[in-house]
C-alpha positions in Angstrom: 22.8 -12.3 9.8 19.9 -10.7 11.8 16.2 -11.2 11.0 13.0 -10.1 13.3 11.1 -13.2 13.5 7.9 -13.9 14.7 8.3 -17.0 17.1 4.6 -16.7 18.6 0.7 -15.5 17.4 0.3 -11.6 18.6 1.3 -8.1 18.4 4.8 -6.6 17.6 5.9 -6.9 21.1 6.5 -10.6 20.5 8.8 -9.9 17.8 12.3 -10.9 18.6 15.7 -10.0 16.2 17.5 -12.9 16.7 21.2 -14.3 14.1 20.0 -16.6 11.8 22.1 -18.6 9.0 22.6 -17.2 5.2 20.1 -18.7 2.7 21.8 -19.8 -0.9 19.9 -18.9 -3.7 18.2 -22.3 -5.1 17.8 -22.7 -8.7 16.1 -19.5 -10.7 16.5 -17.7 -7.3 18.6 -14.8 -6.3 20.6 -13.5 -3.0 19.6 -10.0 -1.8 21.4 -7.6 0.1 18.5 -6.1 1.4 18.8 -2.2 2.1 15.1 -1.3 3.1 11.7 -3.2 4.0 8.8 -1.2 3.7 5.7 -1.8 6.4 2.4 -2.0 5.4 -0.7 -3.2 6.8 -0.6 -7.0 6.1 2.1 -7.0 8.4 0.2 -5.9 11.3 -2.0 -9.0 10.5 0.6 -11.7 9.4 1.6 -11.6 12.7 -1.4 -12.2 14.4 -2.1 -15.4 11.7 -5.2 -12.5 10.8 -3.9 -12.6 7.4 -4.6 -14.7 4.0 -1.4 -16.4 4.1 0.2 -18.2 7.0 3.5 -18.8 6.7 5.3 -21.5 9.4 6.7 -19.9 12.4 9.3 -19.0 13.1 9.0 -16.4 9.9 9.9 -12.9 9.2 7.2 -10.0 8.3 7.7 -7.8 6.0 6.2 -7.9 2.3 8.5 -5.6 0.1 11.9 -5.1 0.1 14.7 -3.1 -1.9 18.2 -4.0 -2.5 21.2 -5.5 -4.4 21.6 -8.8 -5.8 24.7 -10.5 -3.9 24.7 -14.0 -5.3 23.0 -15.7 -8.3 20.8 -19.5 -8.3 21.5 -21.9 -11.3 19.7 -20.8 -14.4 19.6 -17.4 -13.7 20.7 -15.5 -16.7 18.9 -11.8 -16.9 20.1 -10.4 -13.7 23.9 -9.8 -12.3 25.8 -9.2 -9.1 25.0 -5.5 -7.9 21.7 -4.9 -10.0 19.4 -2.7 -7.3 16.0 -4.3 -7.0 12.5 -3.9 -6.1 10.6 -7.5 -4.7 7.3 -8.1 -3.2 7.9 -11.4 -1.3 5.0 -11.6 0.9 6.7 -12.4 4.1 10.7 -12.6 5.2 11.7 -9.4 3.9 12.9 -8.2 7.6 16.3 -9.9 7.3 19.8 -8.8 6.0 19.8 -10.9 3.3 17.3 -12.8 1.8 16.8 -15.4 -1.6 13.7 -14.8 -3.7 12.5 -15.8 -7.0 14.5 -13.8 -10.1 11.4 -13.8 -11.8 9.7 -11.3 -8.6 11.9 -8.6 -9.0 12.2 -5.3 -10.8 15.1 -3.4 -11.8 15.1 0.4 -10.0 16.9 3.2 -11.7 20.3 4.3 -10.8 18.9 7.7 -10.0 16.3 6.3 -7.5 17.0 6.2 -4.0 16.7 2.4 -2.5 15.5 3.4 0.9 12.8 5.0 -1.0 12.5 2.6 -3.7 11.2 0.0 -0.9 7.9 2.1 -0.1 7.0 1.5 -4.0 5.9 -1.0 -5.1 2.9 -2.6 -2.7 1.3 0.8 -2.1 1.6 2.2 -5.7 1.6 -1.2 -7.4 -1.9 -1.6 -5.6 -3.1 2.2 -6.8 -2.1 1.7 -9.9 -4.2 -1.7 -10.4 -7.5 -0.1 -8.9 -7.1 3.1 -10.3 -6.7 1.8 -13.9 -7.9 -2.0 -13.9 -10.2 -1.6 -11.8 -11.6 1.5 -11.7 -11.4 2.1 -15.4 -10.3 6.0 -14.4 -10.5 9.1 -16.8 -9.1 12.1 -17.3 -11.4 14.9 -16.1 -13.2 12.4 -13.1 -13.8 13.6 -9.6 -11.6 10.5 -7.2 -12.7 10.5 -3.0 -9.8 8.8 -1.5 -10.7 7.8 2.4 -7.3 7.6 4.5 -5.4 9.6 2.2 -2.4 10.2 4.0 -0.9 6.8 4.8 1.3 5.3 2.2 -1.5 4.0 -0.4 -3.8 7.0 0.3 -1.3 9.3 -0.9 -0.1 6.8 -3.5 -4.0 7.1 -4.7 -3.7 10.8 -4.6 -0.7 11.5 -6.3 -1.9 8.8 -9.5 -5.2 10.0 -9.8 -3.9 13.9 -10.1 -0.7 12.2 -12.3 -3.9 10.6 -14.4 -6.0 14.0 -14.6 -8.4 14.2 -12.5 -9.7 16.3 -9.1 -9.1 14.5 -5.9 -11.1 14.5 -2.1 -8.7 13.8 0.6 -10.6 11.8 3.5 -8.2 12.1 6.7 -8.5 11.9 10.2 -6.7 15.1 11.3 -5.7 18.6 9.8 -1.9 17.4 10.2 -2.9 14.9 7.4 -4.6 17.3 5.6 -1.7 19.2 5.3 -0.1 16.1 3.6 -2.5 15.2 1.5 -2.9 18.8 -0.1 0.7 18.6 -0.5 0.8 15.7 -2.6 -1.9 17.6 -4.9 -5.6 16.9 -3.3 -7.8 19.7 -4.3 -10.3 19.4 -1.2 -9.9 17.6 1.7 -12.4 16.6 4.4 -11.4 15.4 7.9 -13.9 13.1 9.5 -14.5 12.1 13.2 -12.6 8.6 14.7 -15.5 5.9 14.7 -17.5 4.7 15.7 -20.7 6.8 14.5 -23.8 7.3 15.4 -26.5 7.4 12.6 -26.2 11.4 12.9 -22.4 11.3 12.4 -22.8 9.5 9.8 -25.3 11.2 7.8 -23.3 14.4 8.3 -20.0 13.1 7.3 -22.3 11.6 3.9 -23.2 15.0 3.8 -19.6 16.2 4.1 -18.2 14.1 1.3 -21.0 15.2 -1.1 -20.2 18.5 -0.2 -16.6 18.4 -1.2 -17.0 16.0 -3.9 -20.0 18.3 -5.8 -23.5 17.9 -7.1 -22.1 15.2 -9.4 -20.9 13.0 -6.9 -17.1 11.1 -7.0 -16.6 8.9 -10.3 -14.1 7.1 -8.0 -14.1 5.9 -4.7 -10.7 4.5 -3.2 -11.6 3.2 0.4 -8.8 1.7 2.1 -9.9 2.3 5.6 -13.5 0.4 5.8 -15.7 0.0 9.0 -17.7 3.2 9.1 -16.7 5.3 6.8 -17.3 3.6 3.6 -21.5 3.8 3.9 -20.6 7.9 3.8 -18.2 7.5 1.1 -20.8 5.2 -1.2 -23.9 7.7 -0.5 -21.4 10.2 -1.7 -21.0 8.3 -5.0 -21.6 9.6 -8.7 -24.0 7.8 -11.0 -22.2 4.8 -12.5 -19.4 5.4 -10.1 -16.8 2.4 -9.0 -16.5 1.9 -5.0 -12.9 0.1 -5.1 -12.2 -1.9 -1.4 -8.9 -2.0 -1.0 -8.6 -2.9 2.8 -10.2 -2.0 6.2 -8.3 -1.2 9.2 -11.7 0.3 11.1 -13.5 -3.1 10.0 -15.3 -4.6 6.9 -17.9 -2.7 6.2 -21.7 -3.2 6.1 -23.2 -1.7 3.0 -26.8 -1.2 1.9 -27.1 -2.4 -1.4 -29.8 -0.5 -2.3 -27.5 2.1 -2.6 -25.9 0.8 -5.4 -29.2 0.6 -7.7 -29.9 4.2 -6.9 -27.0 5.5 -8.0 -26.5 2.4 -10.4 -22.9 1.9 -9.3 -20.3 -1.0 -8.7 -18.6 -1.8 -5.8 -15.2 -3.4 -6.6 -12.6 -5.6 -4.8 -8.9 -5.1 -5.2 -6.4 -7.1 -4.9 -2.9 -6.7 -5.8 -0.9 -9.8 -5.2 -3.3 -12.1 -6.6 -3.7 -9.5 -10.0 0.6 -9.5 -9.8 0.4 -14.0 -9.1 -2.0 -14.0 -11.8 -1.0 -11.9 -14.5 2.6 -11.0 -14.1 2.9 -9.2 -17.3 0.1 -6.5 -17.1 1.7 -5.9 -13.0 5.3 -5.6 -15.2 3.7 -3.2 -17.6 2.3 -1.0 -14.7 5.6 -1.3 -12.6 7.6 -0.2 -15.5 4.5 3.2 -15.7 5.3 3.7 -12.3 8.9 4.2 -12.9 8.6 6.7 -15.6 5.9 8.7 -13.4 8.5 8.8 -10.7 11.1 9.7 -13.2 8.7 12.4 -14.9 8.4 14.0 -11.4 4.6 13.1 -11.1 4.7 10.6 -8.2 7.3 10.2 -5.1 6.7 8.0 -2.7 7.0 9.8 1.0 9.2 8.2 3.6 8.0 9.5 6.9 10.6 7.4 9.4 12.8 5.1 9.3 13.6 2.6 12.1 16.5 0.2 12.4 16.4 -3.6 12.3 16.4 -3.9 16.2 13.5 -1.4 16.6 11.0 -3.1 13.8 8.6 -4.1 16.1 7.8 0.1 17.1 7.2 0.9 13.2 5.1 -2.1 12.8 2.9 -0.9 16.1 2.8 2.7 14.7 0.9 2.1 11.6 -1.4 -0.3 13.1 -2.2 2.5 15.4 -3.1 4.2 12.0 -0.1 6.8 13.5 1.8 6.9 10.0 1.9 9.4 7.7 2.9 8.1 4.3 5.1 5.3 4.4 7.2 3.9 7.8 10.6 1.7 6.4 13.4 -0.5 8.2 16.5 0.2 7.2 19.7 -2.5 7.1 22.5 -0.7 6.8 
């Protein structure tokens, strides 16, 4: 079967699709036919050993897959031959077939497309654990969302609207802006590439607070970092919840005095450790995702897909922070 390995530390032009041998599922595992991996940040990073988690080389990216299960492990009892799955596996999902853990996967609904399926569940299964868990969100509240129109920015768009509330749609261009009004943002504000100067800063501070209002956002979901999160926080509301989700432009450097004038929290998310740690309460919010989707409130947006052999361009694309909603490898 073919698999894009990473043989060597750098950038996607050292991956390499090479024929590898078919795993067996070991015991409680299954066999996947896979039909899609998505691409998401951490795979930008994995690469480059930038990440958490190192696996040994030679090793496959991708983090979330979609497909059937082909063969069963010993002592695997609540899933057949042909059931279509959903799997976060963290690394390895760019490969024809792969085995993974039973007890990681999710069952995906006849009517839901696979291909599709694959851009679910990192991107919405990490919105859905800030918005609610950690953000504590209500109906009615005003949600900034910085880098709106990549795959979790428009994930964070389309929950908060599917949970009530009015949402600011921080993008880089008018092109994105387009795309995050589509998936339901009521104001959007496109900021400058960093990095600022003090006065850019202050006047895209000055540009969130206008779109956001007097009140300031309940919510801020920052998934882009460096720069632009001191604008975001100053355009906070009182009590408000600054949720870190990642940073592409660089960790940011806050002034904590900011969060005692406005009395606010700045909060860390992060999914895979929630979904390690607590399996049920990720199963629960999988399962909400499904009927959202079903109920014709969410729909994650495939922007491209690539095949197999050409991996290595949609992984380079989004770490040029070129995608627009979500960029997936196809198998078949």
């Amino acid at each position: 079967m073919k698999a894009v390995l990473s043989k060597e530390t750098g950038g996607p032009e050292t991956l390499v699709v090479a024929d590898i041998d078919v795993p067996a599922p070991g015991k409680g595992e299954v066999l996947i036919d896979v039909a899609a991996c998505a691409i998401n940040f951490p795979d930008t990073l994995i690469i480059r050993d930038l990440y958490q988690f190192k696996p040994p080389r030679p090793f496959s990216p991708g983090g979330e897959i979609s497909g059937t299960i082909a063969a069963l492990g010993d002592g695997v009892e609540d899933w057949q031959v042909g059931d279509r799955v959903i799997c976060g596996v963290g690394s390895g999902g760019l490969r024809e077939k792969i085995a993974v853990d039973a007890a990681k996967l999710f069952k995906v609904p006849a009517e839901v497309d696979l291909v599709q399926a694959s851009a679910l569940l990192m991107t919405y299964g990490t919105t859905i654990h800030g918005l609610k868990d950690r953000g504590d969100i209500k109906e009615g509240e005003t949600v900034l969302v910085l880098g709106a129109a990549g795959g979790v920015g428009l994930s964070a768009v389309e929950l908060a609207k599917a949970y009530g509330c009015r949402v600011v749609a921080g993008v880089s261009t008018e092109e994105k802006g387009k795309v995050a009004r589509d998936a339901g943002a009521d104001e959007v504000v496109v900021y400058p590439r960093a990095p600022f100067d003090k006065d850019v800063s202050k006047q895209l501070a000055n540009d969130f607070k206008a779109a956001v209002g007097d009140k300031g956002a309940d919510i801020v979901y920052d998934i882009v970092g460096g720069d632009y999160s001191e604008p975001a926080l100053r355009a906070i509301a009182w009590e408000g919840r600054f949720l870190v989700i990642g940073f592409p432009a660089g960790i940011a450097k806050m002034p904590l005095n900011l969060t005692l004038l406005k009395s606010c929290d700045i909060r860390g998310v992060f999914w895979g450790a929630f979904a390690a740690r607590e399996p049920k309460r990720n199963a629960d919010n999988i399962a909400e995702l499904f009927d959202l989707w079903q109920a014709g409130k969410i729909a994650p947006l495939v922007s491209e897909t690539y095949p197999i052999e050409r991996a290595h361009e949609a992984i380079a694309k989004l770490e040029s922070r070129g995608a627009i909603g979500k960029l997936v490898v196809t198998m078949g």
